[in-house]
N, C-alpha and C positions, 0 to 999 in steps of 0.2 A: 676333496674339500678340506681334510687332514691338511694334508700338504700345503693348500691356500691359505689357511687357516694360521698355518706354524705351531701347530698346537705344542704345546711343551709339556713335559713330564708331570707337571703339577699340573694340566690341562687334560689332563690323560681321559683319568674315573666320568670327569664330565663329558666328555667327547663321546666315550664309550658307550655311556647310558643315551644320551643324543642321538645317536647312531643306530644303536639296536630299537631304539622307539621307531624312529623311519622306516627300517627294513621289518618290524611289523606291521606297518601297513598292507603289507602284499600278505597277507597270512590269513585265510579264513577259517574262524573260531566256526561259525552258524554249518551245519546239516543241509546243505541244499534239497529241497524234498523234489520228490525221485520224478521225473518230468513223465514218464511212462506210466506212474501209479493218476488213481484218480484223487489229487492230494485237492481238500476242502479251499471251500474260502477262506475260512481259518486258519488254518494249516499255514495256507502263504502269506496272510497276514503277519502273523506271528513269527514268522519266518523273516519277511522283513521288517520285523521289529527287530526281532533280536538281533540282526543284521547293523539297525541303525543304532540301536545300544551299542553294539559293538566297536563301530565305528568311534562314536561319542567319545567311548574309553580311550580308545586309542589318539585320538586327539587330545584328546587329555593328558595324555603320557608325554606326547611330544612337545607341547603347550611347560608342563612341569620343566621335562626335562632341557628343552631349549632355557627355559627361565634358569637351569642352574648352570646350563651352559654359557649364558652371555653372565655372568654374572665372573664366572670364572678366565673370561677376554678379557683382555685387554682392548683401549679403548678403538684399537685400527681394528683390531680383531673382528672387536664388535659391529663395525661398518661396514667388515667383508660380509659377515655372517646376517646382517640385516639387507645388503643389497639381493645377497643371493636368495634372501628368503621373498622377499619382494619382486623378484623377477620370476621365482617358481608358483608364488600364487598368481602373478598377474595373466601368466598362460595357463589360468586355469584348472592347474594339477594337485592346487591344492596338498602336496605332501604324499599324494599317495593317491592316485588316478589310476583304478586298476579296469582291468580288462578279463574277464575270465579266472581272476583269483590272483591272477601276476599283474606286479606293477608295470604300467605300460613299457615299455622297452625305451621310447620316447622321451615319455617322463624321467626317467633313471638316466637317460644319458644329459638331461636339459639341466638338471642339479648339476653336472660338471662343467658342462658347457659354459655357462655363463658366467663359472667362476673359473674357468680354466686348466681345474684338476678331475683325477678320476671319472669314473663313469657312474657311484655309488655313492651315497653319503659317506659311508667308513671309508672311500680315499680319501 
């Protein structure tokens, strides 16, 4: 997406921060409680909360750091980087569609697909 992008040397710091926000997505902060123990109602409750906290955050991060990314486009820039993003929510992936703790495999290559570069945000 770098490369679709053209990001330029003064594009860098924001691309960069961009980028590692996305590839948090796949990273889980929450303790999965232990599926063999006999873990409370509670327990899993709170488990998916902090889960959906977690998430929140992380949407956050990318919400910011997209804002200081388009911000730093230019204005074609910004048309690539709003199609692409618009084409990765409309299939539902929302940014980070994971499966098992990993971003779907799917998802990861559809960020590139539809703009033509990499398989990953940071191409």
């Amino acid at each position: 997406m770098a490369e679709r992008l053209e990001i330029n040397s003064s594009q860098q710091a924001a691309w960069e921060e961009f980028a590692k926000s996305v590839e948090a997505m796949a990273e889980r902060d929450a303790k999965k409680p232990d599926a063999d123990a006999d873990a409370d109602a509670a327990t899993i409750s709170r488990y998916r909360a902090d889960r959906a906290n977690q998430l929140a955050a992380k949407l956050n991060r990318i919400a910011d750091a997209t804002a200081k990314l388009q911000a730093a486009l230019n204005e074609d820039q910004r048309k690539i980087l709003n199609r692409a993003s618009h084409r990765f929510l409309h299939d539902g992936h929302a940014w980070g569609h994971e499966h098992g703790g990993q971003m779907h495999e799917d998802c990861e290559r559809k960020w590139g697909q539809h703009e033509g570069a990499g398989s990953k945000a940071r191409d």
